[in-house]
N, C-alpha and C positions, 0 to 999 in steps of 0.2 A: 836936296837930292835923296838923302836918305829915308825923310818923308812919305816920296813921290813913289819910292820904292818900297817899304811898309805897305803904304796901301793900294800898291799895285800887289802884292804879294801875297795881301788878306784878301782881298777882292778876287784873287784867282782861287784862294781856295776856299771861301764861302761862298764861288761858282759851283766849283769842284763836287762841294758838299753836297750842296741842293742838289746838283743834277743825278747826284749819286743817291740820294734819297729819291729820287723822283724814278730813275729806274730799279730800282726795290721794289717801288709801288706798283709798278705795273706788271713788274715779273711776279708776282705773288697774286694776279688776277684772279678767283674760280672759276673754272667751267661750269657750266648751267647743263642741266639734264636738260634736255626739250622734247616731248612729247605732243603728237596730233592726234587728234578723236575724230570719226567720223561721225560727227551726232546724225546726219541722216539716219545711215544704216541702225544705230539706237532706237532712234522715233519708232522708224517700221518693225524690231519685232517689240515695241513695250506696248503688252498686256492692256493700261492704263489708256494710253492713247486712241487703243484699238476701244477700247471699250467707250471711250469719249466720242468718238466719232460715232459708232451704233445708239448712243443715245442721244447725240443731235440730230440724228436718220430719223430715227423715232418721234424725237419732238415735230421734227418737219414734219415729216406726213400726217402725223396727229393734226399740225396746223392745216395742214391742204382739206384735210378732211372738215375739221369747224370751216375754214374759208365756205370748201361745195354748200354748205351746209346753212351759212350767211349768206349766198349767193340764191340758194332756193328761198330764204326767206325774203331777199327783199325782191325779187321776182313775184313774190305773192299779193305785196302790197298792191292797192289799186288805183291810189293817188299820187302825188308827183312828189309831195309834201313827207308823206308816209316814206317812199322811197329814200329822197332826201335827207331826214334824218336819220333812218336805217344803216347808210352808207354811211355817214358821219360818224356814229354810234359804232359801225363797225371797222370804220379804217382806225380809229383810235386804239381800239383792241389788238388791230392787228399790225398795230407799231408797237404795240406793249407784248406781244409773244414774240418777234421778232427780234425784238432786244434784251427779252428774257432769255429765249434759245443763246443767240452772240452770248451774251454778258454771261452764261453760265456755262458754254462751252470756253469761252476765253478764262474764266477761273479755274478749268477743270486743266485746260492746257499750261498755264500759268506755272499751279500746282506741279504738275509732270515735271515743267522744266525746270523748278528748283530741287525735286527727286533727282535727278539725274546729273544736274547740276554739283550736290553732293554723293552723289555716286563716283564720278568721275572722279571728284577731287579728293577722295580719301581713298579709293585705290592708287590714284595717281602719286599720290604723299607717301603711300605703303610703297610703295616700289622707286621712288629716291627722284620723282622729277620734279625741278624746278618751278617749271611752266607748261601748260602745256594750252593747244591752239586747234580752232574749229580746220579740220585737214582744207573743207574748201578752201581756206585760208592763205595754205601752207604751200607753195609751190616748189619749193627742196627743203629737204632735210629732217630732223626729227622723226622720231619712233612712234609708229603707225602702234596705239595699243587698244585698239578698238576691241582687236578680239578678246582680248582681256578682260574688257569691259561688259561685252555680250550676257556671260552666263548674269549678270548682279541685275539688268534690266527690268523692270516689273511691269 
């Protein structure tokens, strides 16, 4: 009896214990800063982007221009043959500016977004937040520091 009662006695209070550690643990939780960016609003006024897009403008119409330009030549040809390998000769070219233009605008964007990407994230650290989340994202809560972020854009 005296046994039964021992460790009924220890078993209550190395319940006791535990559960008293275990609420320690969570009362002693941190709150998290949380912060959202507008990255749209970003994209449109960075400097970078802008000027990324006026130079794939550029490259296109450069291309539109060779295209008229491949198109009067194999217009001139006079055999079928002539034609033929014209067109061949030319649509290979104009798979290769086509994904030069892509592939050098997608490097140029790429670029941008890891600028920004550390932008974001070292003001975001200078001023004490946690985490912080694309706003589309974000449907309550957390601090809108977009405009914060505005003047650092390039």
């Amino acid at each position: 009896m005296k046994k039964a009662l021992l460790t009924l006695v220890l078993c209550s209070f190395a319940f006791g214990l535990g559960f008293g550690f275990n609420n320690v643990a969570f009362s002693n939780v941190a709150t998290s800063k949380i912060a959202c960016v507008n990255v749209s609003k970003l994209l449109t006024v960075s400097k970078a982007l802008q000027q990324a897009e006026a130079d794939r403008e550029k490259q296109t119409n450069d291309m539109l221009k060779w295209y008229d330009k491949a198109s009067a030549d194999i217009q001139k040809q006079q055999t079928e043959a002539g034609k033929k390998t014209l067109i061949n000769k030319y649509e290979a070219q104009l798979t290769q500016k086509k994904k030069a233009i892509k592939d050098n605008y997608a490097k140029k964007v790429n670029s941008i977004d890891k600028q920004l990407d550390t932008v974001i994230t070292q003001k975001a650290k200078a001023m004490g937040y946690d985490l912080v989340l694309r706003k589309d994202s974000v449907l309550f809560g957390g601090v809108d520091i977009t405009d914060q972020i505005l003047p650092l854009v390039k």
